[in-house]
PAZAPA-4460 file (N, C-alpha, C; in steps of 0.05 Angstrom, whole numbers, plus 32768, in hexadecimal, padded with zeros to 4 digits):
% residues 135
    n_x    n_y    n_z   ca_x   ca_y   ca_z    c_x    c_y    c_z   seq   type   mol
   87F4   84F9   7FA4   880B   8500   7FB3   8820   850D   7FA1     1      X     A
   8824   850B   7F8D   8832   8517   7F72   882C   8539   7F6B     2      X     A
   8840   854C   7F78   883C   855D   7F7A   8833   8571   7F62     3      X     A
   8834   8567   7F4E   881F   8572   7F33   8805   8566   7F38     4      X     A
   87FF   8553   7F4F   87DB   8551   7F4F   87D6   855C   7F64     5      X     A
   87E4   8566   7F70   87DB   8579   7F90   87D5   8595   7F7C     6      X     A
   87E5   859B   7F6E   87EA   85B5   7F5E   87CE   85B9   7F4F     7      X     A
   87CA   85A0   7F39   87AD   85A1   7F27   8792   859E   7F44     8      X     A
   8798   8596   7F5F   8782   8597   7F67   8777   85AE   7F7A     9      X     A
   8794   85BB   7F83   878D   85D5   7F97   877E   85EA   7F7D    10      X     A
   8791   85EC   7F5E   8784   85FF   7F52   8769   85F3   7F4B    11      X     A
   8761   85D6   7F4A   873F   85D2   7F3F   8735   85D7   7F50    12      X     A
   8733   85D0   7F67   8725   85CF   7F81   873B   85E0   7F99    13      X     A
   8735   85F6   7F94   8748   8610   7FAA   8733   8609   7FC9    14      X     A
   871F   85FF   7FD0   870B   85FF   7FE5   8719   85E3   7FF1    15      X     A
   871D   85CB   7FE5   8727   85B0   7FEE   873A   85B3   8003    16      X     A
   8737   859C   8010   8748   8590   8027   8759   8579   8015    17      X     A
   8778   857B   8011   8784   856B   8008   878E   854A   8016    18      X     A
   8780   8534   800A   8785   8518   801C   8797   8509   800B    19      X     A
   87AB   84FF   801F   87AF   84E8   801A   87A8   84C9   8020    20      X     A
   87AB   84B9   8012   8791   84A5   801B   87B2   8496   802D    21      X     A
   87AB   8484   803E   87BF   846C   804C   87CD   845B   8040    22      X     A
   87B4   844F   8024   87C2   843A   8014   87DC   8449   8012    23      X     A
   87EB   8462   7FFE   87EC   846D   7FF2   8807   8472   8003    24      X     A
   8809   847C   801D   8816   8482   8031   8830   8465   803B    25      X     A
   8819   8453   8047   882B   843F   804B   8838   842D   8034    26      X     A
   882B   842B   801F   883D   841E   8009   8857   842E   8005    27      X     A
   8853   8448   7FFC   887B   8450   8005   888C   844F   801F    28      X     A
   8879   8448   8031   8884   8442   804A   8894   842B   804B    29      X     A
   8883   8415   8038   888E   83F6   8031   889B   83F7   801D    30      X     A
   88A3   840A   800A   88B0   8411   7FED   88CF   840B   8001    31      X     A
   88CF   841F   8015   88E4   842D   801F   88ED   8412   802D    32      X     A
   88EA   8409   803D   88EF   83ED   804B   88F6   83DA   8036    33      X     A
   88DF   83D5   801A   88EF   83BE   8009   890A   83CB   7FFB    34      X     A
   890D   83E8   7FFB   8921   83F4   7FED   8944   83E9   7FFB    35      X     A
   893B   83EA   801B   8951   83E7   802C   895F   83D0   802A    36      X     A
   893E   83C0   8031   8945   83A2   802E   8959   839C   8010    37      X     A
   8947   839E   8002   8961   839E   7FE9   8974   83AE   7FE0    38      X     A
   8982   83BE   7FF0   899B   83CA   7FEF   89AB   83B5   8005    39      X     A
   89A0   83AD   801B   89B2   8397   8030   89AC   837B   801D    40      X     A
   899D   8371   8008   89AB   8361   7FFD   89B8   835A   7FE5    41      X     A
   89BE   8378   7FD3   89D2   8377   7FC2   89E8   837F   7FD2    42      X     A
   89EF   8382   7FE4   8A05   8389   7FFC   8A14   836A   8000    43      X     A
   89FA   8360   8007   8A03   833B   8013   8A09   8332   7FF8    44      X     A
   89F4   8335   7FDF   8A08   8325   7FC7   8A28   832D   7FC4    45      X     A
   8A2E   8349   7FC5   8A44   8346   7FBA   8A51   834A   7FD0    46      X     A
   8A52   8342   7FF6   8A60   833A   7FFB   8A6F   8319   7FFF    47      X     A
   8A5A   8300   7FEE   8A5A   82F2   7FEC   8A66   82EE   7FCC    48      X     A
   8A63   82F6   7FC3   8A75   82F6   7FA7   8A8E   82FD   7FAE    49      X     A
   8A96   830B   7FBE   8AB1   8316   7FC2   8ABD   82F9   7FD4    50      X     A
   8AAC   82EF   7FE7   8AB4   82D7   7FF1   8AB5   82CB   7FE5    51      X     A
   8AA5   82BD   7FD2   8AAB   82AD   7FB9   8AC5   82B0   7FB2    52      X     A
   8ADA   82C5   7F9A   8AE5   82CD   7F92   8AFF   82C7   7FA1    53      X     A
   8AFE   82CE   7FBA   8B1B   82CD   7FCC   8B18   82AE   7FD3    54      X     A
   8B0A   82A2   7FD8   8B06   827D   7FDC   8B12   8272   7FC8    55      X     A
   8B0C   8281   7FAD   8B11   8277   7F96   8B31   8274   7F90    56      X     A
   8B38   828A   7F94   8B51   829C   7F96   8B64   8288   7FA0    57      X     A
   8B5A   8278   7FBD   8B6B   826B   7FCC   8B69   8250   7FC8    58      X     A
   8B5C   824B   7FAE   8B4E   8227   7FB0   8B42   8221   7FBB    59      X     A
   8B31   822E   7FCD   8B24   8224   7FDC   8AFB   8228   7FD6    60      X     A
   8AFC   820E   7FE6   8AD6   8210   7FDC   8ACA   8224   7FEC    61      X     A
   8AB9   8235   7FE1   8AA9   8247   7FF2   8A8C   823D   7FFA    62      X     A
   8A90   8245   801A   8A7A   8238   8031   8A67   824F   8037    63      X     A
   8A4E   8254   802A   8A3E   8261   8034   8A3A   8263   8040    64      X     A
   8A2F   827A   805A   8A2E   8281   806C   8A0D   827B   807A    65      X     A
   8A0D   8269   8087   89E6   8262   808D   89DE   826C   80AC    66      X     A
   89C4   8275   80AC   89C1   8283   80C0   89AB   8273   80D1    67      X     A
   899F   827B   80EE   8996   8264   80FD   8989   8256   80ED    68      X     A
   896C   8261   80DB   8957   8259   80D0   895F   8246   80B7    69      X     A
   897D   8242   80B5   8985   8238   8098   898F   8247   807C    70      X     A
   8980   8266   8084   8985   827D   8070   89A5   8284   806C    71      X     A
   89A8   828B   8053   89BC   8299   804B   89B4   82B7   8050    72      X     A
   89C7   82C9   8054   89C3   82E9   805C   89B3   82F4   8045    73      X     A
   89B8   82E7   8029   89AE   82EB   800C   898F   82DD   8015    74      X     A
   8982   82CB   8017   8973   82BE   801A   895B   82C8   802B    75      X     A
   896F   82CE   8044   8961   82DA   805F   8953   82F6   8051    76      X     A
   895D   8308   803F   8956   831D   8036   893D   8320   8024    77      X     A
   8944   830E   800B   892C   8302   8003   891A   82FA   8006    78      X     A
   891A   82ED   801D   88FE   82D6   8025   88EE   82EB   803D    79      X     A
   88F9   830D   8044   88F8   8318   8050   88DD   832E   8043    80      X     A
   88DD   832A   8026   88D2   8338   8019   88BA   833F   8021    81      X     A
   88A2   832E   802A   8884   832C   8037   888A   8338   8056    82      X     A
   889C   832D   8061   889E   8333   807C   889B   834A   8087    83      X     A
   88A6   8363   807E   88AA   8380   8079   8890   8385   8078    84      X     A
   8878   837B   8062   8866   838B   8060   884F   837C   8075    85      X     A
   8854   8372   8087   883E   8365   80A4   8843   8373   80B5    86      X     A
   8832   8372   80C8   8832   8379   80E4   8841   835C   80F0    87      X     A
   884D   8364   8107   8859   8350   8112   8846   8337   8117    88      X     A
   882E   833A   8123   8819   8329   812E   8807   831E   8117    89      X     A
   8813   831F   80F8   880C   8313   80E2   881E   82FC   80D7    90      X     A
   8837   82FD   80E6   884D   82EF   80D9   884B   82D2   80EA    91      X     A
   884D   82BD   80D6   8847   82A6   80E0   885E   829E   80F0    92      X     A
   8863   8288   80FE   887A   827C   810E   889C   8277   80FD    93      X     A
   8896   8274   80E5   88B4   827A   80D7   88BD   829C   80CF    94      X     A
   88A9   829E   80C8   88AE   82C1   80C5   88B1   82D3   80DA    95      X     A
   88B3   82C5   80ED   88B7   82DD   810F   88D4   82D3   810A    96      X     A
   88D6   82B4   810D   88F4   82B1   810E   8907   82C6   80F8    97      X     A
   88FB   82C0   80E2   8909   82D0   80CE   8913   82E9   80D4    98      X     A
   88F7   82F1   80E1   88F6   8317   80E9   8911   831A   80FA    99      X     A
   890C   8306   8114   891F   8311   8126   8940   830A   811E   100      X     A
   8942   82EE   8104   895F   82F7   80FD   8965   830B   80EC   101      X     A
   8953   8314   80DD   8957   8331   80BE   8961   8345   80E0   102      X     A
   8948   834C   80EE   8951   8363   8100   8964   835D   8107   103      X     A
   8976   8350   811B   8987   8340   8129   899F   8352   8111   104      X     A
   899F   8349   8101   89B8   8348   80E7   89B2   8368   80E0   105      X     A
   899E   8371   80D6   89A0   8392   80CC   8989   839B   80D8   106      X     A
   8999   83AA   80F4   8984   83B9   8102   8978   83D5   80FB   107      X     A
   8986   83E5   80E0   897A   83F6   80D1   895D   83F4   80CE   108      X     A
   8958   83DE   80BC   8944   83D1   80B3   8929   83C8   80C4   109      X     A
   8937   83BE   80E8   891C   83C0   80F5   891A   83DB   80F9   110      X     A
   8931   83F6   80FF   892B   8409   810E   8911   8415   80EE   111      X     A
   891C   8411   80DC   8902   841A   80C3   88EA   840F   80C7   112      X     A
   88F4   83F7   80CE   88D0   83D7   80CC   88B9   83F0   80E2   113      X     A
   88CC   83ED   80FD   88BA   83F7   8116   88AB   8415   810E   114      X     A
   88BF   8430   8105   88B6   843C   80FA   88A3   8440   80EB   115      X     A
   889F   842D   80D6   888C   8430   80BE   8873   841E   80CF   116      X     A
   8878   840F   80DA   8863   8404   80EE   8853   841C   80FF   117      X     A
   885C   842C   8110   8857   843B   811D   8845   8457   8111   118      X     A
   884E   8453   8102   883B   8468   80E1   8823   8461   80D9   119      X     A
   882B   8443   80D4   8818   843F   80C6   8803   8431   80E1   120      X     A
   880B   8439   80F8   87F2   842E   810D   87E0   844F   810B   121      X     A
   87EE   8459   8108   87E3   847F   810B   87C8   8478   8109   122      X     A
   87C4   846C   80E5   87B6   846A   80D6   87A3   8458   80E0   123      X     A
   879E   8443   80FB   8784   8433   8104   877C   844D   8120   124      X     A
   8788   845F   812C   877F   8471   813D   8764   8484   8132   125      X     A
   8753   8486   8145   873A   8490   813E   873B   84A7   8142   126      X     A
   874A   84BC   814D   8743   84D2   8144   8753   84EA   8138   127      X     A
   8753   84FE   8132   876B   850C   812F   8782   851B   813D   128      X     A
   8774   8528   8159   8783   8521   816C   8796   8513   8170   129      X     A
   8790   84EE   8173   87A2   84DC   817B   87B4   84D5   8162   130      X     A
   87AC   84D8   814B   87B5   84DD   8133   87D0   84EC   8132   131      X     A
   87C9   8504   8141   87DD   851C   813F   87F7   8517   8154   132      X     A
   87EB   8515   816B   87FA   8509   817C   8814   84F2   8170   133      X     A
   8806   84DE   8165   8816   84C8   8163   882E   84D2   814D   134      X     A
   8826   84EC   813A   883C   84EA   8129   884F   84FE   8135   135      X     A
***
């Protein structure tokens, strides 16, 4: 996929059909989703450091913020890590919960999840046609 090996392969092989394989495809699909994911939770650290800081400011103790499942927004993010790379119908009974509070909280992130889902179904369709269609 590295456009100096498309380059060394059109000039070795000028007759070739250029592939990309799926592995290859959906792993930056999931690059891009864990990228997000962890931009929304150095977001939540340091809006919780900043809460920290002004609690502090006032004497006062700072109360983390816990969400249905018990998660912190920091936590929820993290423990989110595997979740991203399943199909919905792989995720056991705590990890749906999880799913639907991460979505619930940063709906960016499902509108990417469903996306990269939807791509990467391209890839179980049998022919090229329906292939073509779908993208």
């Amino acid at each position: 996929m590295a456009n100096n090996m498309e380059s060394a392969a059109r000039q070795s092989f000028p007759a070739s059909k250029l592939v990309i394989d799926r592995f290859h495809v959906i792993r930056l699909g999931v690059e891009g989703l864990q990228h997000q994911r962890v931009k929304f939770r150095w977001e939540e650290l340091e809006k919780e450091n900043n809460a920290k800081s002004e609690a502090k400011k006032h004497g006062k103790k700072y109360k983390f913020e816990e969400l249905e499942n018990g998660d912190t927004p920091k936590q929820l993010l993290a423990r989110s890590r595997y979740i991203i790379t399943l199909k919905p119908n792989e995720w056991t009974e705590s990890q749906q919960q999880r799913a639907s509070i991460l979505f619930d909280r940063y709906p960016t992130l499902k509108t990417a999840y469903y996306h990269a889902l939807e791509f990467r179904n391209i890839y179980e369709l049998r022919s090229k046609v329906q292939a073509e269609q779908g993208l």
